[in-house]
N, C-alpha and C positions, 0 to 999 in steps of 0.2 A: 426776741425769739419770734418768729415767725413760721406756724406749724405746716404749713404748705413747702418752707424750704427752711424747716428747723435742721435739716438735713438736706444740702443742697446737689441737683444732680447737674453734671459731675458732681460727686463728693470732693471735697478740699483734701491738696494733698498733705497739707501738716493741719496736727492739733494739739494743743498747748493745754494739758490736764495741769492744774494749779492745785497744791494743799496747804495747810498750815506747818507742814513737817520738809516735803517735799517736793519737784516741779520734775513738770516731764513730757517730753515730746515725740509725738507717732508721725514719719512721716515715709508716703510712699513716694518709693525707689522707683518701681517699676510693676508690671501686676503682677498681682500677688506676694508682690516683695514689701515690706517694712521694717523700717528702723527707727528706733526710739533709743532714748537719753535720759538720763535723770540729774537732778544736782539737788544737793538737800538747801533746804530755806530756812535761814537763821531763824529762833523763835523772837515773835512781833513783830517778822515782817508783813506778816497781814495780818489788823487788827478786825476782830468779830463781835457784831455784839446783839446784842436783842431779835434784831431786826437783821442779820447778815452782815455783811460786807463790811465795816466802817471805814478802815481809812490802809492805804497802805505805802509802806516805807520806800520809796522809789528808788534811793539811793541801796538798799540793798538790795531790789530784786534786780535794779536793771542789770547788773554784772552775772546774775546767774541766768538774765535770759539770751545776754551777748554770748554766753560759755553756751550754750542749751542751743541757739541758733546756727550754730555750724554742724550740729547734724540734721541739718532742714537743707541745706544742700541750696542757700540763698534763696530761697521762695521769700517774696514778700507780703500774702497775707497768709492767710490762719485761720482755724476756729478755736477760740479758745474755750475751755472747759472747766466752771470753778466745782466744789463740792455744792450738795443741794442745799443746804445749811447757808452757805454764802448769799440766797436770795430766796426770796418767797412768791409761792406760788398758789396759783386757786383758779379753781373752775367754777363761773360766775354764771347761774340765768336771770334771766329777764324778760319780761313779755313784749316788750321791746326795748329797741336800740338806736339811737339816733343815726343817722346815714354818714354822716360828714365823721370821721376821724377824730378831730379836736374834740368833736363833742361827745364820742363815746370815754377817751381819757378822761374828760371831765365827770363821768359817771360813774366811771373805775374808782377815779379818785376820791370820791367821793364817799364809794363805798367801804374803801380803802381804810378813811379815815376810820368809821367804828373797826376795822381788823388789827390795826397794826399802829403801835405807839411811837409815830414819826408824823409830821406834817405830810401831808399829802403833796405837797410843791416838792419837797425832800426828795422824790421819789424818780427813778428813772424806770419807765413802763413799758413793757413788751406787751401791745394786747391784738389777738389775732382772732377773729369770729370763726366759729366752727357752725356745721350743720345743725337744723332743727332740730331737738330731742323732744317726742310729743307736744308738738308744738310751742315750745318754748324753746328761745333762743339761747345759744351758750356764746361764752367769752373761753377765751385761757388768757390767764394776766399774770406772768415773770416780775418782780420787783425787785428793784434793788436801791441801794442808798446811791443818787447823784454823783456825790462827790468822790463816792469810791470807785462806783465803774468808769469815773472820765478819767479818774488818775490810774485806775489800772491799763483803759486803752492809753491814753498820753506815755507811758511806762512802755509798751510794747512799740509807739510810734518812734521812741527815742531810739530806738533798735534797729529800726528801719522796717517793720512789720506792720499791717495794717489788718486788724482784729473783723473780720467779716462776719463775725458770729460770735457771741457772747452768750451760752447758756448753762444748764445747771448737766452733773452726773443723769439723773435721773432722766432727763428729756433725750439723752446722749444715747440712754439704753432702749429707746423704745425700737422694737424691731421693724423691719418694711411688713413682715407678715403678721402683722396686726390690723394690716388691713382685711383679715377674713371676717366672717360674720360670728365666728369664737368666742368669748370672753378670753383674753387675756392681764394677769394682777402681773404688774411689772412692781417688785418689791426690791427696795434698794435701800443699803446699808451703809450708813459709815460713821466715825466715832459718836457717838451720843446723838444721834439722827437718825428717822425712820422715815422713810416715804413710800407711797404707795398711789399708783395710778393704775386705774381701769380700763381698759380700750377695745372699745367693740367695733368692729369697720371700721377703723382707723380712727375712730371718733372717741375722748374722754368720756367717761360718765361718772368717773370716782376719780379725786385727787385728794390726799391727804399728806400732811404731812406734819414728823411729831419729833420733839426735840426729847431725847431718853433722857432720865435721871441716870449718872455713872457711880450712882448708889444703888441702885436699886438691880434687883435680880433681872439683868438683861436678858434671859432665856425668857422666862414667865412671861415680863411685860410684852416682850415682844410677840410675844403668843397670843398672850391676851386682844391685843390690838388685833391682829389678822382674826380671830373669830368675831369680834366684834365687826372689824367690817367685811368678811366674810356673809356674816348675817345680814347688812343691811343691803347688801351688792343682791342676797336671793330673797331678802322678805320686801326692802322698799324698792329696790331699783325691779325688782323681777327674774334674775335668773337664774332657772332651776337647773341647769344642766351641768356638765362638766365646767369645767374654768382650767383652764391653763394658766401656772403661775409660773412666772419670771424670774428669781432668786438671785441677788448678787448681793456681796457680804464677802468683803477680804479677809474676814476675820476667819479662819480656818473652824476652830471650835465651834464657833457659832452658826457657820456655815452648814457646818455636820449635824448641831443638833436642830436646825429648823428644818435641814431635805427631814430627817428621822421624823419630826412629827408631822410632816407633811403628805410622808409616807404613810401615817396611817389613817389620814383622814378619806372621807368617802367623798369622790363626785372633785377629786381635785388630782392633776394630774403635770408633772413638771413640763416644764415649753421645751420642746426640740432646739435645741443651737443648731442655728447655721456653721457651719464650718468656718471658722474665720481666717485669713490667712497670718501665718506664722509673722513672730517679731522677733526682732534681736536686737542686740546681741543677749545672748541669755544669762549675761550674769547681771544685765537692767532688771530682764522681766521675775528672775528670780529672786531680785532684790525689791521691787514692786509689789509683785507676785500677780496673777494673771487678771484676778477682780478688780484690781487698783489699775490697771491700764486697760478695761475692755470698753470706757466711755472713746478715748481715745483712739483704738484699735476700730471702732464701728462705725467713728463718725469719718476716719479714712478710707475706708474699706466700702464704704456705702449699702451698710447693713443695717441700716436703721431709718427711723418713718421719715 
């Protein structure tokens, strides 16, 4: 990932949204025009585990990305898109940072190892420096398991595709107008995962992200975590004023009950959608349904940071 062209201009004309159920591709036609594809993915074609991504079945996904690829209209690269659950992600400071490249990896890495129950060598890292924040330095550092993202790009090279971006849902939704001086909480949904980023001038200041219990009362907890850091976004970070929040959530029901209490809270107000343009055919996107392809739809469309 790279936040400067996490979203590259031109925008790429196909994007490869990946899930555990099923796979699916946005690709534009012409402007304003897009077309997308689905094909469902046998279960354990990609294996998940602790730590995201672990290994995936080559022999079964390449045949549904060769069927998936003739509606990309022969383009040979891509951005592909996994769920946020697939890799780990974190906004790191530090009062300093080494200059040279290798050697801030080696700092990540490092830090890495007290986070996350994988060797740090294990690890394939997207780390990009962002602006000063009161004088302290930021990182954004994408994680994922080595062996699973080189065999998922290897899996896409078999196809004749070459992966120019590999990142999560969540970074997919961030919009270009988050670069105002606004608060905007990009909240993002999908099965048993929660995540939530901050962005103030286009700059992170909150990244969180939470793996749900699919026991437990997903309306509540979910609630609970947004007041929770709700609170810490106006008592430690500082802002008191309105906040625009972001909401994606394919899950219909749940969709409904988070705008409802959203709606009654004070000093919180839902983000304006851009108008996106249309995708078809509509018995994909209704089979999808419109939250499950707007990573995809945004990162062609070139409506995002």
């Amino acid at each position: 990932m790279n936040w400067e062209r996490l979203l590259t201009s031109p925008p790429p004309a196909t994007a490869w949204d990946l899930g555990a159920t099923e796979a699916a591709v946005v690709h534009r036609t012409g402007p304003g025009a897009l077309h997308c594809a689905r094909e469902d993915v046998p279960p354990g074609a990609f294996e998940v585990g602790p730590v995201g991504l672990q290994a995936v079945d080559r022999e079964a996904i390449a045949p549904i990305l060769t069927r998936l690829k003739g509606a990309a209209e022969g383009t040979s690269t891509a951005a592909v898109i996994v769920p946020t659950s697939w890799m780990r992600a974190f906004l790191l400071e530090a009062d300093k940072l080494p200059r040279k490249e290798s050697e801030i990896h080696d700092v990540v890495r490092w830090r890495l190892k007290k986070l996350l129950p994988v060797a740090p060598a294990e690890l394939r890292l997207s780390v990009v420096k962002l602006p000063e924040v009161t004088g302290r330095k930021q990182i954004v550092v994408l994680a994922g398991i080595e062996r699973a993202v080189a065999s998922l790009e290897s899996t896409f090279n078999t196809i004749g595709i070459q992966p120019g971006l590999i990142t999560t849902r969540l970074f997919a939704l961030i919009p270009r107008s988050s670069t105002g001086n606004r608060p905007l909480l990009l909240v993002q949904l999908e099965p048993a995962f929660l995540s939530l980023i901050l962005v103030v001038g286009g700059v992170p200041r909150l990244l969180r992200t939470k793996p749900l219990s699919p026991m437990a009362a997903v309306v509540d907890s979910i609630v609970r975590e947004l007041r929770l850091n709700l609170e810490y976004i106006r008592g430690t970070i500082g802002f008191r004023g309105e906040i625009e929040v972001k909401l994606v959530c394919d899950d219909a029901p749940l969709d409904a009950a988070l705008r409802g209490w959203m709606a009654e809270q004070d000093e919180i107000s839902p983000f304006v959608e851009m108008p996106l343009p249309p995708c078809g055919p509509s018995a994909v996107v209704d089979s999808l349904g419109t939250a499950r392809l707007a990573p995809a739809v945004a990162v062609v469309s070139g409506e995002v940071r």
